[in-house]
C-alpha positions as CSV (number, residue, x, y, z in Angstrom):
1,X,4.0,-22.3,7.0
2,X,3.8,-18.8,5.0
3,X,6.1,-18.7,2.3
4,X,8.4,-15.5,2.2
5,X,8.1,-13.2,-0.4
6,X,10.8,-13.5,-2.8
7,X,11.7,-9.8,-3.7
8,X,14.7,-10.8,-4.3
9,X,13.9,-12.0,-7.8
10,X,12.5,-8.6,-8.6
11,X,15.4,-6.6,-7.6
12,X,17.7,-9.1,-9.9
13,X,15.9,-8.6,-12.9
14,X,15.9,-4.8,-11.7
15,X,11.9,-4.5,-12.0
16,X,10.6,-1.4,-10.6
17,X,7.8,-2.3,-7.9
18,X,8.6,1.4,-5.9
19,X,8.1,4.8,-6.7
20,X,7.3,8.5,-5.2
21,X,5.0,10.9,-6.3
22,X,6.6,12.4,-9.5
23,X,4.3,15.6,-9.9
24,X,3.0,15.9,-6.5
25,X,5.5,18.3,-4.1
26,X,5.8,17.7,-0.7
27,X,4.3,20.3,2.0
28,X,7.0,19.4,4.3
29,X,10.5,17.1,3.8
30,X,12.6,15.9,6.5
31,X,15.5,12.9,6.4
32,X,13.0,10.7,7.3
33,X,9.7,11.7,5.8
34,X,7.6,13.3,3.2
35,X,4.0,14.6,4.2
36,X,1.8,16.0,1.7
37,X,-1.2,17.7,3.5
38,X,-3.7,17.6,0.4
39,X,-2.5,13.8,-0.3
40,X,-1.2,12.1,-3.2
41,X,-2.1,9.8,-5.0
42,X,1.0,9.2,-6.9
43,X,2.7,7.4,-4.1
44,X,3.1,3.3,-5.2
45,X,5.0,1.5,-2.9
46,X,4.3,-2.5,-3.6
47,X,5.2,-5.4,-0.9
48,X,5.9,-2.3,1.4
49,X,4.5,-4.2,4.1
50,X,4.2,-7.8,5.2
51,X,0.9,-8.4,3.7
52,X,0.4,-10.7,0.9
53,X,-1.8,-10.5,-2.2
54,X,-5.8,-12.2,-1.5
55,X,-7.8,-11.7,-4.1
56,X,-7.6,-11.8,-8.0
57,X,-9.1,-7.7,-8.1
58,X,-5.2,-6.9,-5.6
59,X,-3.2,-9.1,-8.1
60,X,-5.0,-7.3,-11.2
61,X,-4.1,-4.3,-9.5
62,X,-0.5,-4.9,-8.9
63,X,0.0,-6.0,-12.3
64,X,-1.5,-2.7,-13.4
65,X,1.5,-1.3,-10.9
66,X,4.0,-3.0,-12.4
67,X,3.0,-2.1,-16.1
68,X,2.9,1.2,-15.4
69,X,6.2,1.4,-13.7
70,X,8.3,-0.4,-16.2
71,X,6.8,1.0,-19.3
72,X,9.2,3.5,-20.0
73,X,12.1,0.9,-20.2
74,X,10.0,-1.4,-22.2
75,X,7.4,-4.2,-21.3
76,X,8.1,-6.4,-18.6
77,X,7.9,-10.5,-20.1
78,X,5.6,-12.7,-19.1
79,X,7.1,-14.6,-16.5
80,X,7.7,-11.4,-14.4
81,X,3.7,-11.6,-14.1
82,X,3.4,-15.4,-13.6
83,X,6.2,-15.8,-11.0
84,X,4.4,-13.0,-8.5
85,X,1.3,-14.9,-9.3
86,X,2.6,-18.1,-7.9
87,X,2.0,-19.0,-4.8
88,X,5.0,-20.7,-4.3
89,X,6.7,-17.6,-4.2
90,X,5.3,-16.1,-1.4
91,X,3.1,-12.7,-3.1
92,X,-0.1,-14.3,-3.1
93,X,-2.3,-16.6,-0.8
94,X,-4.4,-18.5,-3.6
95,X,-3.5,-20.6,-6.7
96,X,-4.8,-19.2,-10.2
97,X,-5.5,-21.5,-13.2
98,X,-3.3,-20.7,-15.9
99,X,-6.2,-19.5,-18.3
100,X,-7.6,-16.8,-15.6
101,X,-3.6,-15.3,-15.1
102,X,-3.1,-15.3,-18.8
103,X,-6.3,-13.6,-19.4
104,X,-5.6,-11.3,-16.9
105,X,-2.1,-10.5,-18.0
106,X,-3.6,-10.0,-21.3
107,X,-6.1,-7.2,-20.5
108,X,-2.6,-5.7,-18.8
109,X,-1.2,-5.2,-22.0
110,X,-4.4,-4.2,-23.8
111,X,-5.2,-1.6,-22.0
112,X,-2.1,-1.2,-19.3
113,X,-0.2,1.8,-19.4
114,X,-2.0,4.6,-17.3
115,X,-2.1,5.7,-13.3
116,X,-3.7,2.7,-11.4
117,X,-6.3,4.3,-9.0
118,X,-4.3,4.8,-5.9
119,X,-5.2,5.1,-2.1
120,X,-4.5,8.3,-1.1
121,X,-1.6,9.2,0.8
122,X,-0.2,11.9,3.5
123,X,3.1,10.6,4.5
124,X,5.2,8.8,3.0
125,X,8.3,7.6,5.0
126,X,11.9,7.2,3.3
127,X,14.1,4.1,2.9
128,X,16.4,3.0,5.1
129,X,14.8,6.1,7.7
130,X,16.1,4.0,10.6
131,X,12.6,4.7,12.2
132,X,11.3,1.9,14.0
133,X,7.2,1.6,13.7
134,X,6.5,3.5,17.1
135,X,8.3,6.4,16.1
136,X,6.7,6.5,12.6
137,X,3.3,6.4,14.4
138,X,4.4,9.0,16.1
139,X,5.0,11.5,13.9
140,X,1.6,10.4,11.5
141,X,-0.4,11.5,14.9
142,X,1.5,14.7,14.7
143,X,0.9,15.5,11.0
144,X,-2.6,14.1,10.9
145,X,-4.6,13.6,14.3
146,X,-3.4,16.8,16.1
147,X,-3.8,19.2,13.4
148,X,-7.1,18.0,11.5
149,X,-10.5,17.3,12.9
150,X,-11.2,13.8,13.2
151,X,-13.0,12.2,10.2
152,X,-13.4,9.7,7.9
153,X,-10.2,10.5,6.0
154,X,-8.0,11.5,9.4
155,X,-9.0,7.5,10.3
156,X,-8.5,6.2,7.3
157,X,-4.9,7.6,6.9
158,X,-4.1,6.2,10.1
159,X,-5.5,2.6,9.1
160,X,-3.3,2.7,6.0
161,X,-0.2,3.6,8.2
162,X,-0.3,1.3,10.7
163,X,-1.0,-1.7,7.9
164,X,1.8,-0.4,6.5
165,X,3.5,-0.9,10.1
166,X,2.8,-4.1,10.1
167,X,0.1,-3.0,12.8
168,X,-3.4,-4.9,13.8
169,X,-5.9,-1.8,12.9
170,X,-7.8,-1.2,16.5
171,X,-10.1,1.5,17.3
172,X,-7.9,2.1,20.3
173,X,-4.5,2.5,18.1
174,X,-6.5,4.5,15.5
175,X,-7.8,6.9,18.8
176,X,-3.9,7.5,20.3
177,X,-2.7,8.6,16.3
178,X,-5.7,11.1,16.1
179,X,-5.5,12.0,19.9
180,X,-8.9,11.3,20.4
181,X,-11.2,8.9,22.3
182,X,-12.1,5.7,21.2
183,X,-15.7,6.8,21.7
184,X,-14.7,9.7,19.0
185,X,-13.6,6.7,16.6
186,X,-16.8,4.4,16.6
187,X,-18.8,7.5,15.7
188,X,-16.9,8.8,13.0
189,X,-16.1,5.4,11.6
190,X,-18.8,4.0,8.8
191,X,-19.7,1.2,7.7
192,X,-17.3,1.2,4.3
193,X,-14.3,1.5,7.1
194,X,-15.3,-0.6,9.4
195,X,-15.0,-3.2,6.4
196,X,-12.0,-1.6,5.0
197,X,-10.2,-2.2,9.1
198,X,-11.3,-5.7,8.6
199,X,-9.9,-5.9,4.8
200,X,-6.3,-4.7,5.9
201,X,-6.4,-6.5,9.5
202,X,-6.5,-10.3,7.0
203,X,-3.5,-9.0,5.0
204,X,-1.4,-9.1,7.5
């Protein structure tokens, strides 16, 4: 049985996992929503969704997250980074030997402390928006499939949404957000994507 994530024991110790783009301005801002129509890459919104942590390069990552986050209020301890990194607690699928997380954690603080490259985002939804996940698709099919040609970036906006959704990634979900055929979406969808779909679709 999958172990919950324990975000719980974040929010107690008030660690900063969340945060909006800072410098980045929004090209449109409603109650609900944000949508930047260049992107931004400033958006980090961590355990957003219901997909868990696989692979030591996504833990590395987060922990770059979480540096950068906190720094201005200090460095988070150590344990902050071993209790994610437990299985047990329901962030990550795999155990990690204690020499690998410490030297890991290690290269955090050596060399922590700038912007993590970041996927690139168009909209970013607000807490406690009361939208339920059909309505957010919604309006992502409105800001990004019916105004923009389809392409590789229209699709792979629309594969980050509905991960973060909580969504399966299919060609056919991916062809109602952009307003398009399916036929549309195999030939604008390359190789890299078509593993990225596959990446996002085992996270969840």
């Amino acid at each position: 049985m999958s172990q919950n994530r324990n975000i719980k024991w974040l929010i107690d110790r008030h660690v900063i996992y969340r945060r909006d783009p800072v410098n980045d301005l929004p090209t449109i801002e409603t109650d609900y929503y944000k949508y930047y129509e260049d992107g931004t890459h400033e958006c980090y919104h961590l355990f957003n969704s219901k997909a868990k942590i696989t692979t030591y390069k996504s833990l590395k990552w987060h922990f770059y997250v979480l540096y950068f986050l906190n720094q201005d209020k200090g460095l988070l301890p150590t344990h902050v980074y071993e209790f994610i990194a437990d299985k047990e607690n329901g962030f990550v699928t795999f155990f990690i030997s204690d020499k690998r997380l410490q030297s890991m954690i290690d290269d955090v603080f050596e060399n922590g402390g700038e912007p993590p490259k970041n996927k690139k985002r168009k909209v970013i939804f607000k807490d406690f928006s009361g939208l339920t996940p059909e309505q957010k698709m919604s309006i992502v099919g409105t800001l990004i499939g019916r105004s923009k040609r389809v392409n590789d970036e229209a699709i792979y906006q629309c594969m980050l949404d509905l991960n973060d959704f909580g969504k399966k990634i299919t060609i056919g979900r991916i062809a109602e957000l952009l307003n398009c055929s399916s036929r549309t979406i195999h030939r604008n969808m390359h190789e890299d994507l078509k593993k990225e779909k596959d990446y996002l679709n085992q996270q969840l």
